[in-house]
C-alpha positions in Angstrom: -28.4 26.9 -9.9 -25.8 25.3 -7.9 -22.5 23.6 -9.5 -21.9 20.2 -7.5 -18.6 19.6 -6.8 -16.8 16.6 -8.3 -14.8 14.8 -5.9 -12.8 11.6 -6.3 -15.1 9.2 -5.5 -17.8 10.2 -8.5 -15.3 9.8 -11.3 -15.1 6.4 -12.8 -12.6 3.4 -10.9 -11.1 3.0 -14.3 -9.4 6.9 -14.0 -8.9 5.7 -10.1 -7.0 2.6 -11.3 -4.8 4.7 -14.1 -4.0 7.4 -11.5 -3.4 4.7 -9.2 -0.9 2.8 -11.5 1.5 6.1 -11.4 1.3 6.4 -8.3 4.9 5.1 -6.3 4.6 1.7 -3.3 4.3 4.8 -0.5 1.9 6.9 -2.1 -0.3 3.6 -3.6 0.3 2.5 0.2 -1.2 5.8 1.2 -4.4 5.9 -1.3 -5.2 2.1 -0.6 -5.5 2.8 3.2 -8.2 5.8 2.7 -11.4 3.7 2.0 -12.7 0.4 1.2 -12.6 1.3 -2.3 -9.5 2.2 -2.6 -8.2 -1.0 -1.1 -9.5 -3.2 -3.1 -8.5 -1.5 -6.3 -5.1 0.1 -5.6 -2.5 -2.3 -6.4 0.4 -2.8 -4.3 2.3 -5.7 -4.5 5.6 -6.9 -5.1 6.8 -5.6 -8.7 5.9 -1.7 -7.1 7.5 -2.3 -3.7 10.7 -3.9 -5.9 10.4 -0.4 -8.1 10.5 2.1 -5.5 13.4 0.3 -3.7 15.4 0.4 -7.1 14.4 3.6 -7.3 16.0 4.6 -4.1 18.7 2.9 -4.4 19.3 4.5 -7.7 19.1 7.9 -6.2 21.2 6.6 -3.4 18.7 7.4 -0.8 18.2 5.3 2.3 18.0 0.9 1.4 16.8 -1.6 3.9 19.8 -3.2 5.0 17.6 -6.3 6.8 15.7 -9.2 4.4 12.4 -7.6 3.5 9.4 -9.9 3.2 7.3 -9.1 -0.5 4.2 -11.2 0.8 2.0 -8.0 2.5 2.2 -4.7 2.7 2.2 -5.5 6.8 5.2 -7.8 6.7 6.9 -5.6 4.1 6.7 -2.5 6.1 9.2 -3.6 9.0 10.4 -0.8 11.6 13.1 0.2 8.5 10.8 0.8 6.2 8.8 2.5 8.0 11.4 5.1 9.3 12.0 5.6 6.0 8.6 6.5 4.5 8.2 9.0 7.6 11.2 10.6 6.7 9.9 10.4 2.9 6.4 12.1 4.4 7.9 14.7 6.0 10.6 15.8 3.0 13.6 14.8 4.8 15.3 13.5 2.3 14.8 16.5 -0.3 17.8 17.5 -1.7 17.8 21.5 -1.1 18.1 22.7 -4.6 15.5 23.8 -7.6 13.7 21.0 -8.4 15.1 18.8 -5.6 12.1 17.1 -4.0 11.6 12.9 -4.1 7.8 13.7 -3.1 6.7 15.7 -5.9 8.8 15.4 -9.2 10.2 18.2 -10.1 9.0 20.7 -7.1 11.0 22.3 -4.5 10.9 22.2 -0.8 11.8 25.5 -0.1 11.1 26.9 4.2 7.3 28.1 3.0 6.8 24.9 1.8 7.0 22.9 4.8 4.7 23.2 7.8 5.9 24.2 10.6 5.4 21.4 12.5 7.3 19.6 10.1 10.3 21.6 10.7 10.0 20.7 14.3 10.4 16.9 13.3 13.4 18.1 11.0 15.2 19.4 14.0 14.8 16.5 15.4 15.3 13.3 12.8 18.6 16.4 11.8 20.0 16.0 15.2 19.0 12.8 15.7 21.4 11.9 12.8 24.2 14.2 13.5 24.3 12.4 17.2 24.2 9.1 15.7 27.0 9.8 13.1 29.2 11.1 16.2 28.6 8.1 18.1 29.7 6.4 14.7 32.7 8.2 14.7 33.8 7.5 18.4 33.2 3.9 17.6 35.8 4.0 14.9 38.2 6.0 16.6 38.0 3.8 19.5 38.1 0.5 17.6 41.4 2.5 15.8 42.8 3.4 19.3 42.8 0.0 20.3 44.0 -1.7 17.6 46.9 0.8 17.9 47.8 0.1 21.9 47.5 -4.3 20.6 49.4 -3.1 17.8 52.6 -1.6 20.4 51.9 -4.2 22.8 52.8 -6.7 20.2 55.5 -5.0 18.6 57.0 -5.0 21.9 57.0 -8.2 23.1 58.4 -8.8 19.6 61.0 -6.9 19.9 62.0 -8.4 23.8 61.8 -11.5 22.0 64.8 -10.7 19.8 66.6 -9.6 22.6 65.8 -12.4 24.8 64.0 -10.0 27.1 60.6 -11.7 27.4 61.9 -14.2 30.2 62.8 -11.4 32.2 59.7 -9.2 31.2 58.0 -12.7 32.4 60.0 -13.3 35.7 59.3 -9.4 36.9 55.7 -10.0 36.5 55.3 -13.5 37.8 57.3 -11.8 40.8 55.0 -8.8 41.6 52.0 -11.1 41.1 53.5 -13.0 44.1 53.7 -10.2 46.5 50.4 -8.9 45.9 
């Protein structure tokens, strides 16, 4: 005689709405958006979106910096947030140490772990944020640069002012304006 296989759908929507209720805003996200079922029992509205951003922030992982709208799920899940639950998906933000993954509490996301075309992505979103923090960092020290060159421009014409250079500095310039 032939065992049938349970599957998820045959248990009972009470044990889908108690496995539901541990379930963190992306993974509830996730499990709502598989069938019609789940939709209209998995719950996802704003006290679990509020959590998981706590939660992040707590961890000091990656917070929306724009207003986020708690209405929908749709409006709620802006291009930031987004990014961010891609980057959850693919384990990007795993801390590389026993025990270190946000996914799965408690697990590891050691190399054998993660699929290979995950690893791909990695590469990329790694890069992709080591160029971005360079251009960060040429941003500041330009910004620094020019505050400097202000800086020496003012301390000079400071400093011609004590000496009652400035009128000079003035006349020399007015002078080769003229003949150019």
């Amino acid at each position: 005689m032939k065992r049938r296989r349970t599957v998820l759908l045959d248990l009972p929507s009470e044990i889908h709405f108690q496995i539901s209720s541990y379930l963190l805003y992306p993974d509830a996200l996730a499990l709502k958006h598989t069938c019609r079922h789940f939709y209209s029992l998995v719950y996802t509205g704003v006290h679990l979106k509020v959590d998981w951003l706590v939660q992040r922030f707590e961890r000091k992982l990656e917070c929306p910096m724009e207003k986020c709208s708690f209405r929908t799920d749709e409006v709620f899940c802006n291009n930031q947030i987004r990014r961010i639950m891609e980057r959850r998906r693919w384990h990007l933000e795993c801390r590389p140490i026993p025990g270190g993954c946000w996914v799965i509490e408690g697990q590891s996301c050691s190399a054998d772990l993660v699929h290979t075309w995950m690893k791909r992505h990695q590469k990329y979103y790694r890069n992709k944020w080591v160029g971005n923090l360079i251009r960060e960092a040429l941003a500041v020290a330009a910004i620094a640069i020019m505050i400097k060159l202000v800086w020496l421009l003012v301390s000079r014409i400071y400093s011609g002012q004590k000496q009652g250079l400035l009128p000079s500095l003035a006349s020399n310039i007015a002078d080769y304006l003229r003949s150019h």
